[in-house]
C-alpha positions as CSV (number, residue, x, y, z in Angstrom):
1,X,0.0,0.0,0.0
2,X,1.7,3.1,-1.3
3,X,1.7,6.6,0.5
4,X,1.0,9.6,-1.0
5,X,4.2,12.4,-1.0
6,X,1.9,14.7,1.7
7,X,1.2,11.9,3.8
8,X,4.6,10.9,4.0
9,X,5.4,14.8,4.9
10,X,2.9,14.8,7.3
11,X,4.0,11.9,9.1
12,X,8.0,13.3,8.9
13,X,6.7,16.6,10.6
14,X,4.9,14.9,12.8
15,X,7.8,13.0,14.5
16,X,9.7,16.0,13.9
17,X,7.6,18.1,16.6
18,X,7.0,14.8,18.7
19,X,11.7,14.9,19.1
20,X,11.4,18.6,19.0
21,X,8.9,18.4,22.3
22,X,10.6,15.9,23.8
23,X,14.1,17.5,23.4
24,X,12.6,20.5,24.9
25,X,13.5,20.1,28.5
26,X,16.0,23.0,29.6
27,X,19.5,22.8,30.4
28,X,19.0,23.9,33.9
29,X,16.1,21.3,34.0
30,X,17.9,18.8,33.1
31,X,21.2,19.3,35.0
32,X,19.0,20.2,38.2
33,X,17.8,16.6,38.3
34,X,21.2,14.8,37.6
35,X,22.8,16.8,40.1
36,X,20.2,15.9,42.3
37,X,20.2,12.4,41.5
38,X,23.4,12.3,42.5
39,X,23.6,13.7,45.1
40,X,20.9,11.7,46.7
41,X,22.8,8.8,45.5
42,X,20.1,7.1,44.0
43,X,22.4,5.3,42.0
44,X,23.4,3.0,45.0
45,X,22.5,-0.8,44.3
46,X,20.9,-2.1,47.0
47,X,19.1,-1.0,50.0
48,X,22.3,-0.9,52.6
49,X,21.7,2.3,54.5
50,X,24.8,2.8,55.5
51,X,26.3,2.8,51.6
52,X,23.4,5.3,50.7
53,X,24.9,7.5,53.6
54,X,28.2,7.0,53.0
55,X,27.9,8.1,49.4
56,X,26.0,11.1,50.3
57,X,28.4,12.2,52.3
58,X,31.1,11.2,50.5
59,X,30.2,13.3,47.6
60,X,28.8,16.3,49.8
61,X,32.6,16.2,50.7
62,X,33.7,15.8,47.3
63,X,31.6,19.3,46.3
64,X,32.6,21.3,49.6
65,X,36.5,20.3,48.3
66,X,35.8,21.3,44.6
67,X,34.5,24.4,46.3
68,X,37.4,25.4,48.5
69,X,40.2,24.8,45.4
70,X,38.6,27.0,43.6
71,X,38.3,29.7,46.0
72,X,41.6,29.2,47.0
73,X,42.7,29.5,42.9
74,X,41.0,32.3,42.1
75,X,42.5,34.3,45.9
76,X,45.8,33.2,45.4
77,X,45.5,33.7,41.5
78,X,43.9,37.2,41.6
79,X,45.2,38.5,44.8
């Protein structure tokens, strides 16, 4: 069963705006929920509480570290 050309274009721009809509979500948006994934370390396999903690943690550490280097670069850099 053959298609006619405009159905066929209809059908392309369809699923054009269908990946266009989905696609949509914001940068921000998107990176807010990673980061918050993360750090909630929902990525942890099982249901130990102390490895959900400890993760957590661990990586709450990790950021507060990031942090500090880079104000000490910047104050040692610029100043």
């Amino acid at each position: 069963m053959a298609t006619s050309p405009d159905e066929d274009r209809a059908r392309q721009a369809k699923a054009a705006l269908d990946r266009a809509t989905r696609e949509s979500t914001g940068f921000a948006d998107s990176a807010l929920a990673k980061m918050s994934d993360h750090f909630s370390a929902s990525d942890a396999q099982g249901q130990d509480a102390a490895e959900i903690w400890g993760r957590r943690i661990g990586r709450i550490l990790g950021l507060g570290f990031l942090i500090l280097l880079v104000i000490n670069l910047f104050t040692h850099w610029f100043f």
